[in-house]
C-alpha positions in Angstrom: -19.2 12.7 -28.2 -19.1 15.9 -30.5 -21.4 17.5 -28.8 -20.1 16.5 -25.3 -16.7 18.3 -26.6 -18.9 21.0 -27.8 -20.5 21.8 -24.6 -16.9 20.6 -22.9 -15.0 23.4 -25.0 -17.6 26.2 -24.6 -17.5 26.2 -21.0 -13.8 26.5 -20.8 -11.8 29.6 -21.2 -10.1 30.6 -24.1 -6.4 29.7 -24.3 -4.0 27.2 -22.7 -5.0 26.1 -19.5 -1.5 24.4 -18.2 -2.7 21.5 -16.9 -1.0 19.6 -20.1 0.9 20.2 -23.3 -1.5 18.4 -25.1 -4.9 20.1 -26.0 -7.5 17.8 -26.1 -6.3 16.4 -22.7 -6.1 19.7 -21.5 -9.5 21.0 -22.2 -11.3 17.5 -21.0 -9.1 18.2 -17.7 -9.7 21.4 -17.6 -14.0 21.2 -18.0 -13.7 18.5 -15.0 -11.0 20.8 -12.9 -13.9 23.5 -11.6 -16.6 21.1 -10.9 -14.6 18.9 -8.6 -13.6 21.9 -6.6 -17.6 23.4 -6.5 -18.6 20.2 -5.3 -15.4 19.7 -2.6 -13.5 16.7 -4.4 -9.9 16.8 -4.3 -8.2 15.9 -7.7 -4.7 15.1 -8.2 -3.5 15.4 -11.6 -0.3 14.1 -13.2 -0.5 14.9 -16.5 2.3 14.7 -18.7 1.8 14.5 -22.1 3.2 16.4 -25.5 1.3 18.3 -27.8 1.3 15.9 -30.2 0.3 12.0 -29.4 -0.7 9.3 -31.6 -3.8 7.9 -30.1 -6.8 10.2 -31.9 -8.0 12.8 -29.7 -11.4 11.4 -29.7 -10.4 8.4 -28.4 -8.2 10.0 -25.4 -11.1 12.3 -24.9 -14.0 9.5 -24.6 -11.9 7.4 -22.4 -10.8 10.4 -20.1 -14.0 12.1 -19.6 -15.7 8.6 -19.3 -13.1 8.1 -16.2 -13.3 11.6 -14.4 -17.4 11.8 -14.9 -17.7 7.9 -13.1 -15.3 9.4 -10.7 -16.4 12.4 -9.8 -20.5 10.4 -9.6 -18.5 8.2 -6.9 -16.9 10.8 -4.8 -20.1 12.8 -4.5 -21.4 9.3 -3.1 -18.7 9.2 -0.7 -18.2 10.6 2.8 -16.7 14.3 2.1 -13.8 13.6 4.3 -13.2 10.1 2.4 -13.2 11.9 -1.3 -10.5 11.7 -3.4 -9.6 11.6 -7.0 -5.4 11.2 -8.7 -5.1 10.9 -12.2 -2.4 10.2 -14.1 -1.5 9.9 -18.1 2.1 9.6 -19.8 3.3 8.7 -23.0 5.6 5.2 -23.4 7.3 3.6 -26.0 6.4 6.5 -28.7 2.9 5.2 -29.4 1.3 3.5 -25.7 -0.5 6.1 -23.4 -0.7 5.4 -20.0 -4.0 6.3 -18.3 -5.1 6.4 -14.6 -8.1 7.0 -12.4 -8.2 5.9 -8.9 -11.1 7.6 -6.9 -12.2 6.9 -3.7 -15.5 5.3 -2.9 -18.5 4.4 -0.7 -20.7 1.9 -0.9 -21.1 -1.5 -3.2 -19.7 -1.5 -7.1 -21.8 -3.8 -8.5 -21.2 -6.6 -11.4 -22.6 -9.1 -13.2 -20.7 -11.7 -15.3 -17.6 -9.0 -15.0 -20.0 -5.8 -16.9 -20.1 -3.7 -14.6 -24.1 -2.2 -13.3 -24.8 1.4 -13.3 -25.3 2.9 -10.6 -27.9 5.7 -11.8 -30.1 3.2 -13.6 -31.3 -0.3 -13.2 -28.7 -2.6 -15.7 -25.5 -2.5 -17.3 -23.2 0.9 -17.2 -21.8 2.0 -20.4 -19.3 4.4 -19.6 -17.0 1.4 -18.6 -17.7 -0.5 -21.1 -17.1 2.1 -23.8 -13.6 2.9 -21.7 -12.8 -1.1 -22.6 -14.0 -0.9 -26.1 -12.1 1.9 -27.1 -8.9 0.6 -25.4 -9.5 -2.7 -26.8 -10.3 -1.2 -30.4 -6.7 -0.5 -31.1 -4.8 -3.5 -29.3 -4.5 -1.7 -26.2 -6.5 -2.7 -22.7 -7.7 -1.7 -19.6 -8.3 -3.0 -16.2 -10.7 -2.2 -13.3 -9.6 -3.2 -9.8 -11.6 -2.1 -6.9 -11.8 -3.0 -2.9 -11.1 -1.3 0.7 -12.9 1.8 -1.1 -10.4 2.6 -4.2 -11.9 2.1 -7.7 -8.8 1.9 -10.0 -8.8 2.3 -13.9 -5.7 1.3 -15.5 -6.0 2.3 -19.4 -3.4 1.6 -21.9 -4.5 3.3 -25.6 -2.3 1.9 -28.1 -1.6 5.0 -31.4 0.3 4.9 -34.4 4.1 4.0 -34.4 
C-alpha cells in the first residue's frame, strides 16, 4: 500500500487538487481523475469530506483506490457508450464515513460461495475482499449489489468518536 501511495503521490501535481478538503481522499481521487478521462470513462464524483476525519488515511485510501481501480477494469470492459462511474463519500455521525462506487458494466460478475472471482486471473479477487476486511476491521461494513449492468459498493468505515 505504501508504495502504491508512493507511486499514487508522485504522479500527481504538487498542491491541492479541489476535488476534496481532505488530502489523502483527494490525492487517491485525484491519481484516478486523468486516467478515466485518457481512457473515455466518465466519473462523477461527490466528494465531501473535511480535512480532518477519523478513519486512518490508510484505511480510506485502500478501500477507495481498491473501488475506482475495480471500476475503472469494468468500464474499460464495457461498451464506450455504456461506461460510467459516480462516487460518492460523506462524513455521518462524527466518526461513520460513507463510501460509494457504482460503475457500469458488461458482461458476467462472477461468485463463488459469495467471494467474489477475479476477473484478470483464474480464482478468488482480492480487491473486494480487502474492501470487506478493512470495513469490517473496525465495526463498519460493506455491501456489493450488482444486476441490469450496475455494480454498487456501499462502504461504511467506522473511526474514532
Amino acid at each position: 500500500l505504501t508504495a502504491y501511495l508512493d507511486d499514487a503521490q508522485g504522479s500527481i501535481p504538487d498542491g491541492d487538487l479541489g476535488l476534496c478538503e481532505n488530502t489523502a481522499v483527494d490525492n487517491v481521487a485525484g491519481y484516478f481523475v486523468p486516467l478515466y478521462k485518457e481512457n473515455g470513462i466518465p466519473l462523477s464524483l461527490s466528494l465531501d469530506l473535511p480535512h480532518d476525519i477519523p478513519v486512518p488515511d490508510t484505511d480510506l485510501c485502500s478501500v477507495l483506490s481498491n473501488l475506482l481501480e475495480n471500476a475503472m477494469e469494468a468500464s474499460l470492459r464495457t461498451a464506450p457508450e455504456k461506461r460510467s462511474v459516480q462516487v460518492s463519500a460523506r462524513l455521518r455521525s462524527g466518526n461513520m464515513l460513507l463510501l460509494s462506487v457504482e460503475n457500469s458494466y458488461d458482461g458476467e460478475v462472477r461468485e463463488k460461495n459469495g467471494v467474489f472471482l477475479s476477473s484478470k486471473r483464474p480464482g478468488e479477487g482480492i480487491g473486494l475482499q480487502a474492501v470487506q476486511h478493512t470495513a469490517e476491521k473496525n465495526g463498519g461494513y460493506c455491501r456489493f449489489h450488482y444486476g441490469k449492468g450496475i455494480f454498487t459498493a456501499n462502504v461504511m468505515l467506522r473511526g474514532r468518536a
